[in-house]
C-alpha positions in Angstrom: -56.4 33.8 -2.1 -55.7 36.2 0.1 -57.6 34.3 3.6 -55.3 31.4 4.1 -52.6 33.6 4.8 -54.5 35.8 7.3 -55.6 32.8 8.8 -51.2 31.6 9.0 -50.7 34.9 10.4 -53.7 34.5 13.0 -52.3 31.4 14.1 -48.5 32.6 14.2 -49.6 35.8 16.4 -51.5 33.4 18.9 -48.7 30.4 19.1 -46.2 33.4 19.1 -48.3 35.0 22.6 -48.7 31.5 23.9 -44.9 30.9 23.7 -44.0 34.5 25.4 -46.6 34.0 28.3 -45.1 30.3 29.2 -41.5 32.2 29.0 -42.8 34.5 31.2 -44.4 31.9 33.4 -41.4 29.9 33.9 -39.1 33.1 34.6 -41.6 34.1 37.3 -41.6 30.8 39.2 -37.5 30.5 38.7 -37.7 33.8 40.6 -40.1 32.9 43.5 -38.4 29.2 43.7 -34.7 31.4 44.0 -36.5 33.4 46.8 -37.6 30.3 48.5 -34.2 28.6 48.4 -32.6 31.6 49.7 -35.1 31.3 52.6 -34.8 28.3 53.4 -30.6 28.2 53.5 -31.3 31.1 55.9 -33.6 29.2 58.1 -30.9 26.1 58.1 -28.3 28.5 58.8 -30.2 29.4 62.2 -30.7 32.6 61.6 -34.0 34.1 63.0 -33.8 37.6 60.5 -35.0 36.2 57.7 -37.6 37.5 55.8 -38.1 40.7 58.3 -41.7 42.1 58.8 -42.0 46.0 58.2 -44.5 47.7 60.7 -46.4 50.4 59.8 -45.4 53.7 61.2 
């Protein structure tokens, strides 16, 4: 009686991490899509500065 709800709870735990890593997965590329934009209003602007390379000292 006691193995169906293990098994629920199994499930729940693994939909439940599926659901956070696709959260995750669509703040990540809202971030790098933001950066991009930003970039690319940079580059339309004319500016040549805009994603700087450090050197190495």
């Amino acid at each position: 009686m006691n193995q169906p709800d293990d098994d629920r709870q199994r499930t729940n735990l693994i939909v439940m991490g599926i659901a956070v890593a696709l959260i995750a997965g669509t703040v990540v590329m809202m971030v790098a899509l933001r950066h991009g934009l930003k970039l690319e209003e940079c580059f339309a602007a004319g500016h040549h500065n805009c994603a700087p390379i450090q050197e190495p000292q």
